[in-house]
C-alpha positions in Angstrom: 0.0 0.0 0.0 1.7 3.8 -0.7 -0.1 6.9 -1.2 -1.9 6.2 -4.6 -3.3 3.5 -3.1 -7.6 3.5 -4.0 -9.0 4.1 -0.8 -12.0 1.6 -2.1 -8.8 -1.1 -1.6 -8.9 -0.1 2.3 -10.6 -2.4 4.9 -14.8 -1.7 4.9 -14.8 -0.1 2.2 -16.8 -1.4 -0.7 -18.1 0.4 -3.8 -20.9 2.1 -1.8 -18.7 3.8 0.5 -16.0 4.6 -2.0 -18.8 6.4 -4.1 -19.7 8.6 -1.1 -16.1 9.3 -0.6 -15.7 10.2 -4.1 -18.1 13.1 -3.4 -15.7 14.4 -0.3 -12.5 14.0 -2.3 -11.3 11.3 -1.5 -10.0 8.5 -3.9 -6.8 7.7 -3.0 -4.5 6.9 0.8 -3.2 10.4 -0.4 -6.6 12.3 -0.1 -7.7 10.6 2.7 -4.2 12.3 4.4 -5.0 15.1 3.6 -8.6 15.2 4.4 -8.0 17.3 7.8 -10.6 17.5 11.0 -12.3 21.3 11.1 -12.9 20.9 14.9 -11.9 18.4 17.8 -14.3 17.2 20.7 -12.3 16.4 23.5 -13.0 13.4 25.2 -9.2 13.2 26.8 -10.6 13.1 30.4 -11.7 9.7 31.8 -13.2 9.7 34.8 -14.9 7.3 37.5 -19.1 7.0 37.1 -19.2 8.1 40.4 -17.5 11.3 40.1 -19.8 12.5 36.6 -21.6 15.7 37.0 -24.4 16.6 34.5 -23.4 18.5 31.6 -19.8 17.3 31.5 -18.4 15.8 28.3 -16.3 12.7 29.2 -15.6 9.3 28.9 -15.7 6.5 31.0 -14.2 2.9 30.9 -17.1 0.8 32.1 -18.6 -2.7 31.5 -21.4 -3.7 30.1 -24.2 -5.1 31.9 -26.8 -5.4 30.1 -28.0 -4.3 26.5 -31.9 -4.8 24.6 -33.5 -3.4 22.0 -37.0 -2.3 22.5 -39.5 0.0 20.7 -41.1 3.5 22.0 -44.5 2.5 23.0 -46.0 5.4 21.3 -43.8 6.5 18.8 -42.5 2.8 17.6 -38.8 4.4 17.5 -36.3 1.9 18.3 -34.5 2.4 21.4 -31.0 0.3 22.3 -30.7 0.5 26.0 -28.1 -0.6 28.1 -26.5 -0.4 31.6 -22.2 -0.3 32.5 -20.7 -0.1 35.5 -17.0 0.1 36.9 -16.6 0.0 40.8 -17.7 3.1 41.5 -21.4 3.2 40.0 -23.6 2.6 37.3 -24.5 4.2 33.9 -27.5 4.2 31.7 -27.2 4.5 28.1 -29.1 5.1 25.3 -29.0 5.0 21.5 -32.1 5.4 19.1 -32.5 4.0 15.3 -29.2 1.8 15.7 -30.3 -1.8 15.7 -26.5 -2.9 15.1 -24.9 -1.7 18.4 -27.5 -4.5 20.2 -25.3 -6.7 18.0 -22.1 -5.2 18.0 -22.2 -4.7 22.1 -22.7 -7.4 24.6 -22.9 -8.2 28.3 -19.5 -8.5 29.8 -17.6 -6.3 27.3 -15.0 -3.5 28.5 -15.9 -0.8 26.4 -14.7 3.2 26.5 -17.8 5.1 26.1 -17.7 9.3 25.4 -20.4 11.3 25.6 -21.8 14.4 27.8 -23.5 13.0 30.6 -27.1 13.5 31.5 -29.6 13.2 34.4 -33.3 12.2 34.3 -35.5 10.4 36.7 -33.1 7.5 36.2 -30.4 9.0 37.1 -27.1 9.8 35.0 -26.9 8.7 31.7 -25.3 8.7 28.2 -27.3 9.6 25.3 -26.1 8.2 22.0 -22.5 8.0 23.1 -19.7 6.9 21.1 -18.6 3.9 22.3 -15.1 1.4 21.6 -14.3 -1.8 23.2 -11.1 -2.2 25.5 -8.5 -4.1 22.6 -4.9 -4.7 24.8 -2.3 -2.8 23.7 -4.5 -0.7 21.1 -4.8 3.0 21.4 -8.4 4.3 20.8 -9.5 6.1 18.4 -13.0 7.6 19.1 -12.9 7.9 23.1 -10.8 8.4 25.7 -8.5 11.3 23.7 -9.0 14.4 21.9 -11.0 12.9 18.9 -11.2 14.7 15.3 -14.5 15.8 13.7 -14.4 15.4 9.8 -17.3 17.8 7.2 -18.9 14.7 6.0 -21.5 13.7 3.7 -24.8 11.5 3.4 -23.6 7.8 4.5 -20.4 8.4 5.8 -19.9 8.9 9.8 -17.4 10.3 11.7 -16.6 6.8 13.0 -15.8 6.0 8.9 -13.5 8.3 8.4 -11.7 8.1 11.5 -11.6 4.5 10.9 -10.2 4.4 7.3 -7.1 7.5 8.7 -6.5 5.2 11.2 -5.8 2.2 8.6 -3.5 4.8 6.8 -2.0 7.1 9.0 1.3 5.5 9.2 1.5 6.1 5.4 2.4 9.9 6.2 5.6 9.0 6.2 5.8 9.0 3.0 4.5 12.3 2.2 7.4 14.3 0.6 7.9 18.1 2.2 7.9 20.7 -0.2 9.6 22.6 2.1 13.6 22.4 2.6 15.2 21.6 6.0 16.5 25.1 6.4 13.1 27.1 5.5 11.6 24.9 7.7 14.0 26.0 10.4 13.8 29.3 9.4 9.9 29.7 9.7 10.4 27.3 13.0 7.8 24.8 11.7 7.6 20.8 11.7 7.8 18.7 8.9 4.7 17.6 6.8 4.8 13.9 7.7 4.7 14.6 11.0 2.3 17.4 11.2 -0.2 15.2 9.2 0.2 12.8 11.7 -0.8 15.1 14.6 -3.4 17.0 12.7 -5.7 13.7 12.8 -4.6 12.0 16.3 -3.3 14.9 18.3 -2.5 14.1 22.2 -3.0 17.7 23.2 -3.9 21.0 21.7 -0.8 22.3 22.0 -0.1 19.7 19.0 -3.5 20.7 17.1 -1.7 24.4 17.2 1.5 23.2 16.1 -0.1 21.2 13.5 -2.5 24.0 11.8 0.7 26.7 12.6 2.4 24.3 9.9 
């Protein structure tokens, strides 16, 4: 795989996809590269279930406890709702319209979930959070860090894109810089490879700075 790699050759992407993709730009690893975020929600703070306060945007590492699908008794909309705890407490969740996550979650799994945090009769609760199972030794990519938001178009998510530069991203490295070493040290910036690299997976904003400076 290099940079003029067809992005329709990437994992999950079939000719559905790449079609929508077309529409943003994006045919090739290349593209994709240099399809940057416009904003960042940051979801960097992780904090215990019993320490959330309504209104605060976090995420939490929890486990699942239970998950069913079940439909609004007067509006037939399709509700997924769930429970997670970690040692501290307990969470409600909720996602509408997304039969798949009923599928895709299960009882028993470690899962990062990011959201801002709520409060009804219930109690707290997540509303359509983003959500990523604990994989050992993988770094996340949609929770738990300062996660990038992409302009998108009908039939690509967030979650898509992120997925597909995440496939890619090590690619970078191949990007030539345009600019010389000495300009570069002259103007004080970094070089392209690397500010791609931090433009779409920051650590910090202090990087998303340096990143856009470049």
């Amino acid at each position: 795989m290099d940079l003029n790699t067809q992005v329709s050759q990437l994992n999950r992407v079939g000719n559905k996809v790449a079609k929508q993709l077309k529409k943003l730009g994006i045919e090739t690893v290349s593209d994709l590269l240099f399809y940057f975020p416009f904003r960042y929600e940051d979801y960097s703070k992780v904090s215990l279930i019993k320490d959330l306060q309504a209104g605060e945007k976090v995420s939490v590492l929890a486990k699942i406890e239970m998950i069913e699908s079940r439909r609004n008794f007067r509006t037939r909309r399709l509700i997924i709702e769930a429970y997670a705890s970690d040692s501290t407490g307990r969470l409600r969740l909720m996602w509408f319209g997304q039969p798949f996550i009923a599928k895709v979650l299960k009882s028993g799994d470690q899962v990062y979930l990011a959201g801002i945090v709520g409060r009804d009769k219930f109690g707290l609760n997540l509303v359509s959070p983003s959500y990523e199972k604990v994989k050992l030794g993988n770094s996340t990519t949609h929770t738990a860090r300062i996660v990038p938001m992409y302009p998108l178009t009908a039939g690509i998510t967030q979650k898509q894109i992120r997925f597909l530069v995440s496939q890619v991203i090590q690619l970078a490295s191949q990007v030539a810089d345009w600019l010389p070493p000495d300009l570069r040290e002259r103007a004080d910036v970094m070089d392209l490879a690397e500010v791609i690299k931090l433009i779409h997976f920051p650590e910090n904003f202090s990087e998303v700075s340096l990143a856009r400076e470049r």
